[in-house]
C-alpha positions, 0 to 999 in steps of 0.5 A: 480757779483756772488750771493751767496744764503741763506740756513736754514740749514748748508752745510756739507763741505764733501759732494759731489760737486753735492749734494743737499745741494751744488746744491743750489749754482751756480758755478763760475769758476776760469779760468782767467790764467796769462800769466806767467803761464805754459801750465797746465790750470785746471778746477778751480770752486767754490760755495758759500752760507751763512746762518745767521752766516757765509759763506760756500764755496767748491773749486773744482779742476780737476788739475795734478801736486799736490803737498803738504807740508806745514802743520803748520797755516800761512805756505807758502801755495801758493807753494803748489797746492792751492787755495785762497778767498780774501774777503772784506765787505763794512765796515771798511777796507781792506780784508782778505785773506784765502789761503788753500793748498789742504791738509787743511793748511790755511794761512789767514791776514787782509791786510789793506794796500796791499802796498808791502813792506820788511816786506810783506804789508804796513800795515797787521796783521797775524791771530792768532789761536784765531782769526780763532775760528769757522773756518773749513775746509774739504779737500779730498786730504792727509795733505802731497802729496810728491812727486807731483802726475803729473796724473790727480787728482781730488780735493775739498776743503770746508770751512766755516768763521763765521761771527764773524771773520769780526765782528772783523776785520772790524766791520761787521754789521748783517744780511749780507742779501742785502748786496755787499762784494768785492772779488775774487777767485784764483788757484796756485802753485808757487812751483809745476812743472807746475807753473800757477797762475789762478783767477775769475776776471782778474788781471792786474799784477801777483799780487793777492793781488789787491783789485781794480781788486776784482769784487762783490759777493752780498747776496741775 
């Protein structure tokens, strides 16, 4: 279980991984590798805190081999060095998965039925940019890495969800406070040179897409 804990005031996604307003958010790490995966093992961590309209988070990477490409909303990001929050609420039905690449590119869909099939899922709808309003992100590495930075290499990516993209796609119902979502929290880089597939909860199958593998995040 990980508690993300409310601030009055909101987290400025530049900042710096121990800033202030950051500190306030314990660290969780995403250190649960695939065996499929290849001997680079970064050093994956990510804090989370909320206020009264949505979720912030910040993704930090100590990481060689980085690699970016993909550029254009609901690209393929998980070739790329990436890094991924797949989140359900305790209403409605299945979750959302935001994949970020480390140059700011987001892919995001609400799976309901994580079935796999021809077309991706049994049942899932990609976002629309109108879907997303609110959204933002901040990330500290170019929107293009090519060729791959094999040195170590040091990255952050910080987001914000408002509330309102679950009031949409799950009927959300406010204040959030008090409450259990289901989630969890993944690296990879299916395309990189060193492939590796990296998550907080374990998975039983490389397979990220697994809500009975999520574990809980509670907002205190």
């Amino acid at each position: 279980m990980y508690m993300v804990k409310k601030i009055k005031a909101p987290a400025p996604l530049d900042a710096a991984w121990t800033s202030p307003a950051w500190m306030t958010g314990e660290p969780l790490t995403v250190g649960n590798f695939r065996p499929e995966s290849s001997d680079h093992r970064p050093t994956v961590q990510c804090r989370m805190l909320y206020d009264d309209t949505g979720i912030y988070g910040m993704f930090q990477v100590h990481d060689r081999y980085v690699r970016s490409v993909q550029t254009e909303f609901q690209a393929s990001v998980c070739g790329d060095s990436c890094v991924e929050f797949f989140v359900g609420p305790p209403c409605g039905k299945g979750y959302l998965n935001f994949e970020m690449n480390c140059g700011g590119t987001l892919l995001v869909y609400h799976v309901i039925d994580h079935t796999r099939s021809p077309k991706g899922f049994k049942d899932f709808r990609k976002l629309e940019p109108e879907d997303i309003s609110g959204f933002r992100i901040f990330h500290t590495m170019p929107r293009v890495v090519e060729p791959e930075i094999t040195e170590p290499t040091v990255w952050r990516v910080g987001f914000f969800i408002p509330f309102e993209m679950f009031i949409k796609s799950n009927g959300l119902k406010l204040p959030v406070t008090g409450q259990t979502w289901r989630a969890n929290f993944y690296k990879c880089g299916d395309l990189t040179s060193h492939k590796h597939w990296a998550s907080w909860q374990p998975v039983k199958e490389l397979n990220f897409h697994r809500p009975e593998d999520f574990g809980e995040i509670v907002f205190g």
